[in-house]
N, C-alpha and C positions, 0 to 999 in steps of 0.2 A: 927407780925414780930418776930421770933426766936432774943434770947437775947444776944447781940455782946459778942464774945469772944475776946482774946488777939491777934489773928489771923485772917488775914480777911479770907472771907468764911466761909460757914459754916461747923461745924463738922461735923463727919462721923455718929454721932448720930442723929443730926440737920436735916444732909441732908437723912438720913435713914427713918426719923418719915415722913419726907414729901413728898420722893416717893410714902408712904404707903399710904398717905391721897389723892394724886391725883389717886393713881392704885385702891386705893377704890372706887373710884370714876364713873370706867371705866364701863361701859355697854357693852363694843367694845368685840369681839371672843378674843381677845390679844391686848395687847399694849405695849410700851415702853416708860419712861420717861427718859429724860435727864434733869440732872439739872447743871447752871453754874451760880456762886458765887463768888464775891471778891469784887476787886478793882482796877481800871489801873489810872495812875498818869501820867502827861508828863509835860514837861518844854522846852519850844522852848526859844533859842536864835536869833539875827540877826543886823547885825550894831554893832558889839560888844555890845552887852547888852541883859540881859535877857527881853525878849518882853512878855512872856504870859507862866502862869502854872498852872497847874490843876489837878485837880481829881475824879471818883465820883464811889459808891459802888455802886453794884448791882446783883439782886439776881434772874434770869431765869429761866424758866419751860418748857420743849418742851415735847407735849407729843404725841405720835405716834399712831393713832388708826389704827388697822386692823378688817377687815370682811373679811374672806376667804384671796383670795390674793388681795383684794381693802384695800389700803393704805392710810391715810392723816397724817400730821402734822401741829402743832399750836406749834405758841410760846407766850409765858404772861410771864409779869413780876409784874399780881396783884395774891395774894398770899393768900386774903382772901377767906373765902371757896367757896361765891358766885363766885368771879372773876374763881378759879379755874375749878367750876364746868362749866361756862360759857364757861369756854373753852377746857373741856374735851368733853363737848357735841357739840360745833361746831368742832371738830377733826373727832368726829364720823358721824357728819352729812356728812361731807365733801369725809371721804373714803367711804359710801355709795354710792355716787356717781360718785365714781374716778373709772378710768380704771384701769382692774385686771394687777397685775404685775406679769408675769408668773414665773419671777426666786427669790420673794421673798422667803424667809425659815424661817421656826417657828421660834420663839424669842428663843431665848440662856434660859437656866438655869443655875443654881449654877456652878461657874467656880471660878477655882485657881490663884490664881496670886500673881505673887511676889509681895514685899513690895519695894515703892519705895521713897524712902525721898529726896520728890523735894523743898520744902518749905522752904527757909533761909530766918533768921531772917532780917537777915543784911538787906536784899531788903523788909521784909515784913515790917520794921520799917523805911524807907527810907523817911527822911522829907523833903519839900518842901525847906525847910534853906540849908538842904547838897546835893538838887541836884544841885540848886544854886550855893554854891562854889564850886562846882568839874567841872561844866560848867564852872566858872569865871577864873578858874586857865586857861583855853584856851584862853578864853577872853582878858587875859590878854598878852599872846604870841601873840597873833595879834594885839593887840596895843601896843608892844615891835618893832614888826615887819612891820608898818604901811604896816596889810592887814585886812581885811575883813573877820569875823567869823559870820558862822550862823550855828546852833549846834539844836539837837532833842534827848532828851533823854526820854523814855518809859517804864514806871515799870509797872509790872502787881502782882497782887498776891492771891490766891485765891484757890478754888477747886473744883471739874468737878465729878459728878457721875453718873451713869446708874442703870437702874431698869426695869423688867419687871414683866409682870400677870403670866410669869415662875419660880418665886424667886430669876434668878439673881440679884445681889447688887454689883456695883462696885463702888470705891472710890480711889480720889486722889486728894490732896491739892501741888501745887505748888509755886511757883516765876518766874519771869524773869526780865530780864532788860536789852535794847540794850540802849548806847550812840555813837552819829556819830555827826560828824563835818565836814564841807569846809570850806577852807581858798580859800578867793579871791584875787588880787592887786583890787585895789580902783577902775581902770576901767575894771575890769571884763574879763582881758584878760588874765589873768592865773588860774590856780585851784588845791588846795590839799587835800586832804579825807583821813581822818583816821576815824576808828568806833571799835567797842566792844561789844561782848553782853556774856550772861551766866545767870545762875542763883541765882548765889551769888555774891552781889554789890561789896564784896570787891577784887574779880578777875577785875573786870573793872578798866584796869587800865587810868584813866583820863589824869595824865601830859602826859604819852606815846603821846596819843589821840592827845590832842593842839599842842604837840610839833612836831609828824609829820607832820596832814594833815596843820599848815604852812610852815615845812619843805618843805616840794610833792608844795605846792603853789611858793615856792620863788625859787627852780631851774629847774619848768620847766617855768620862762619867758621868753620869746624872744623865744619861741619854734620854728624852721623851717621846712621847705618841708622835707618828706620820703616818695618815693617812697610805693605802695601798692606792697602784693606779698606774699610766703611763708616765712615765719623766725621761727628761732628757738629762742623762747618767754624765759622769766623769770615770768612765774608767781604767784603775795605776792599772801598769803596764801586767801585772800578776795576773789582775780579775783577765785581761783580755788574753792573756797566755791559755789561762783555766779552759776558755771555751774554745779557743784556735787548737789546742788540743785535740779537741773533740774534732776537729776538719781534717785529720790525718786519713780517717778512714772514709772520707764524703766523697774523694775523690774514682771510689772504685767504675770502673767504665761497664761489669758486666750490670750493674745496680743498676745504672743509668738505662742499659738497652733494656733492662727487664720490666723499666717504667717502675723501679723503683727506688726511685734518688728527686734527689732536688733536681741535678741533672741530666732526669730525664726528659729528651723529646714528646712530640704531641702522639707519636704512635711508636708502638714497642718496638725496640732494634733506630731509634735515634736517642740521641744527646744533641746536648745543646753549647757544644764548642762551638767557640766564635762569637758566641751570643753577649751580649753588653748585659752581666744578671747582676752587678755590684756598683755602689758609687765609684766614680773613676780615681777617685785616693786610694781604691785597694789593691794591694799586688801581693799576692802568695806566693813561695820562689819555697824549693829544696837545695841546698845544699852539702853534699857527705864533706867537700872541705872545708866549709865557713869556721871562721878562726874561734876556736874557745867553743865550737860547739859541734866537734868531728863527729861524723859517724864513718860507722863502715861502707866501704866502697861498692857493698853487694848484699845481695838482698840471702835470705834464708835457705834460700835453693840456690843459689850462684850468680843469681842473674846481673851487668853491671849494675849500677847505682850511681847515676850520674846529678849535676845541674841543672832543676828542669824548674821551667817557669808553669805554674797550675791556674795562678789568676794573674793577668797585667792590665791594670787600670782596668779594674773590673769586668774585663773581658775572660771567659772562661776561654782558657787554651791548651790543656793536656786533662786526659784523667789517664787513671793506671788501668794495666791491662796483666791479667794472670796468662805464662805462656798458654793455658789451655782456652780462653777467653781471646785472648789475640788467637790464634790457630783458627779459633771458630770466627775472627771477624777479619781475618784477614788481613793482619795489623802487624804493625811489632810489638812486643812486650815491654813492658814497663812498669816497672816496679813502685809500688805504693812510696808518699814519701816517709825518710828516713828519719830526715828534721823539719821541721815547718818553721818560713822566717815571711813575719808578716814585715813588709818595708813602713819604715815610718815618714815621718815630714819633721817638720821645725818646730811647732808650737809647744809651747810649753804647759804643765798642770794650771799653772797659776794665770796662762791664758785662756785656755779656756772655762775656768772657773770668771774668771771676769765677766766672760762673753755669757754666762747663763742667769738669766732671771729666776726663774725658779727650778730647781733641779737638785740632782743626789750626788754624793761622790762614794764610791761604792773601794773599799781596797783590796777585797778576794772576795771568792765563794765557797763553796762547802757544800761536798756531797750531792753533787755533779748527775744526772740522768736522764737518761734518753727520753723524748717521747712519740717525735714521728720523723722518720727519715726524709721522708717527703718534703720536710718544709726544713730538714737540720734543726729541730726542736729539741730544748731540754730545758731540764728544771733545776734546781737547789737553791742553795740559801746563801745572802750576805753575810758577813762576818768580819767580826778584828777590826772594824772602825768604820761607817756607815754615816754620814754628815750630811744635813742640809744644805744647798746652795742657794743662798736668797741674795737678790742683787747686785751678783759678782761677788760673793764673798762666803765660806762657809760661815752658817752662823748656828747651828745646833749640832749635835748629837743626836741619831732615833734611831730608832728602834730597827733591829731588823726585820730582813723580807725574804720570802718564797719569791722565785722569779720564776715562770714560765716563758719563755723567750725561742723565738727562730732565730736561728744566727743567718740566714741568708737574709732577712729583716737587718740585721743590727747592721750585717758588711753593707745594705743599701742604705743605710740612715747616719753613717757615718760624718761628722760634719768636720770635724779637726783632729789631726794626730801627733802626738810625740815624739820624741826619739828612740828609736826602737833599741833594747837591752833583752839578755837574756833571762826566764825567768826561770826560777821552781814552780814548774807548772802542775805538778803533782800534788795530791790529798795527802798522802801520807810522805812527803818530805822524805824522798829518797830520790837517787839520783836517776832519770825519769829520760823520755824521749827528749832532745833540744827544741824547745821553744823560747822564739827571738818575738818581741813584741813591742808594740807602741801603745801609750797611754793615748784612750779616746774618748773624745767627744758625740754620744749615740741619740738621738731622740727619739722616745718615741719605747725607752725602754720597759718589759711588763714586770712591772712589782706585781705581783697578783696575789699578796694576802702577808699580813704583819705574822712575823716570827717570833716564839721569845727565846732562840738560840741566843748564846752571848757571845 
């Protein structure tokens, strides 16, 4: 067992010596190791009070054998040479007899990539005593408030590298940490949600946290009947994280040539780069070193992972390209994005709630799903506080809603945006892809049928 450092994970040396000792190991035509290292930590709340916390190190090997284009992987997490070798050789057994994969591509070699420092102290030293108090200060507004808190906070910290029998070497030590909370009434018939996540503990900002989602809990009670239908939404910067989510994967280029994407051309083997498909307020941008929401500098196979703009002022201008999809189009490769950062503008919640006559303000969704790639359609449900907008002003509580919704609809009907912050973009409140978002102003949004989720 390599000798703990100040950092969880292991170093860039740690993890270098150990590639080398499983790639040496390899009998296979080529292989590929991944190695992932750290530590994840989590602390549940529920009843007001901290119920259960934990955490535990750990140190993985996956290693990839190929034989021509026959492929397997194994994953171990015993680190002795036998264990290793035990499992270098059942990798190889196993692509022996896997079917060929015709669109595999030789392993990557020596690749560049930028430097990316995701690793804050702040989270990597995160002790069990301070996730406690920063949880208890919510704890405590819901028993100021007699309501109901049950709260999930997620720290991870650690570092992720690649290696193959090509001399690639890739390396990157991280952090993260999401915290989320609901605030109930005692009998369960109202609900508030507030959450947080990033890479440095101390951008989480906690009191915010308790203090809304009991907020979002004590004015929407006594919620009543609304009607289902189209409205023009407000939605907090969460809800619009939730669905920009779902665009990580819209941007694939072989989807588009197969004439199956939104950005698909009018005859198969085009897209529609260049083309004006969004209100000009939208710009979708990746970033692996945007501050407080690093990712890796490389994609799953090696490939770099750079800066890359996918919409600017609504102009579609990159999609991703897998190297075996670039090869066949005679392109270069480029990698899906890492993190997705929608740019915001100046307006504020409480401007554009001004600006709506009649309309919704919506503050997450719930249980998120697909329905046609073609148009970026999906479905699920509002939740955790749901308000009427009548004459510039919320004036009720209602009921929730089933949405069916295009999002390449929603990015054209865009009329005002916020300041963009990063959100917990995740269902289940754990520390999740980086999505940076702005609260918006949508018309034209489909409520298609009253919920009685709470």
């Amino acid at each position: 067992m390599p000798q703990k450092t100040s950092r969880y994970g292991l170093t860039e040396s740690e993890t270098r010596a150990l590639c080398s000792r499983v790639l040496g190991l390899s009998k296979a035509d080529h292989a590929r190791v991944q190695i992932l290292s750290g530590w994840r930590g989590f602390t549940r709340t529920a009843t007001n009070r901290v119920t259960t916390a934990g955490g535990s190190e750990d140190i993985s090997v996956q290693i990839t054998s190929g034989f021509g284009k026959r492929l397997a992987s194994l994953r171990t997490n015993s680190l002795d040479q036998a264990g290793l070798e035990t499992a270098v050789r059942k990798s190889e057994d196993m692509a022996r007899i896997s079917p060929e994969n015709p669109e595999y591509m030789d392993e990557l070699g020596p690749q560049q990539y930028d430097t990316v420092a995701g690793y804050y102290d702040s989270t990597g030293d995160l002790s069990p005593d301070a996730r406690a108090s920063a949880m208890n200060y919510a704890i405590e507004q819901a028993r100021l408030t007699d309501t109901v808190a049950a709260g999930y906070m997620d720290v991870r910290a650690g570092s992720m590298a690649l290696a193959t029998t090509n001399d690639l070497f890739a390396y990157h030590s991280s952090t993260g940490v999401a915290s989320t909370l609901t605030a109930r009434t005692p009998e369960g018939k109202s609900s508030g949600w507030a959450g947080d996540q990033g890479s440095d503990w101390r951008n989480i900002e906690n009191e915010r946290i308790g203090i809304d989602a009991v907020r979002k809990c004590l004015e929407w009670r006594s919620s009543s009947a609304l009607d289902p239908g189209k409205y023009t939404v407000v939605l907090e910067p969460t809800a619009v994280g939730m669905l920009m989510s779902r665009m990580l994967g819209a941007f694939d280029a072989r989807r588009a040539d197969e004439g199956r994407s939104f950005f698909s051309g009018t005859e198969v083997g085009e897209n529609r780069i260049g083309e004006h498909l969004f209100d000009s307020r939208v710009s979708l941008v990746s970033d692996p070193s945007s501050r407080d929401a690093e990712t890796a500098p490389f994609s799953g196979e090696g490939l770099p992972a750079r800066s890359e703009v996918w919409v600017d002022k609504g102009v579609l201008r990159n999609l991703n390209y897998s190297r075996f999809w670039a090869e066949r189009s005679d392109t270069a490769s480029k990698p899906r994005p890492s993190n997705l950062l929608m740019l915001g503008g100046s307006d504020s919640t409480s401007d554009m709630i001004r600006s709506i006559r009649r309309g919704v303000l919506i503050t997450r969704f719930w249980y998120i799903r697909g329905l046609n790639p073609r148009t970026i359609s999906y479905t699920g449900l509002t939740r955790d506080g749901t308000f009427l907008i009548e004459n510039g002003k919320v004036s009720r509580p209602v009921n929730n809603f089933r949405f069916n919704q295009s999002l390449a609809e929603l990015l054209q009907n865009v009329e005002m945006l916020g300041r963009s912050v990063q959100v917990c973009a995740s269902e289940n409140s754990s520390v999740s892809t980086p999505i940076v978002a702005p609260a918006l102003k949508v018309r034209d949004f489909n409520l298609s049928s009253v919920s009685d989720a709470i």
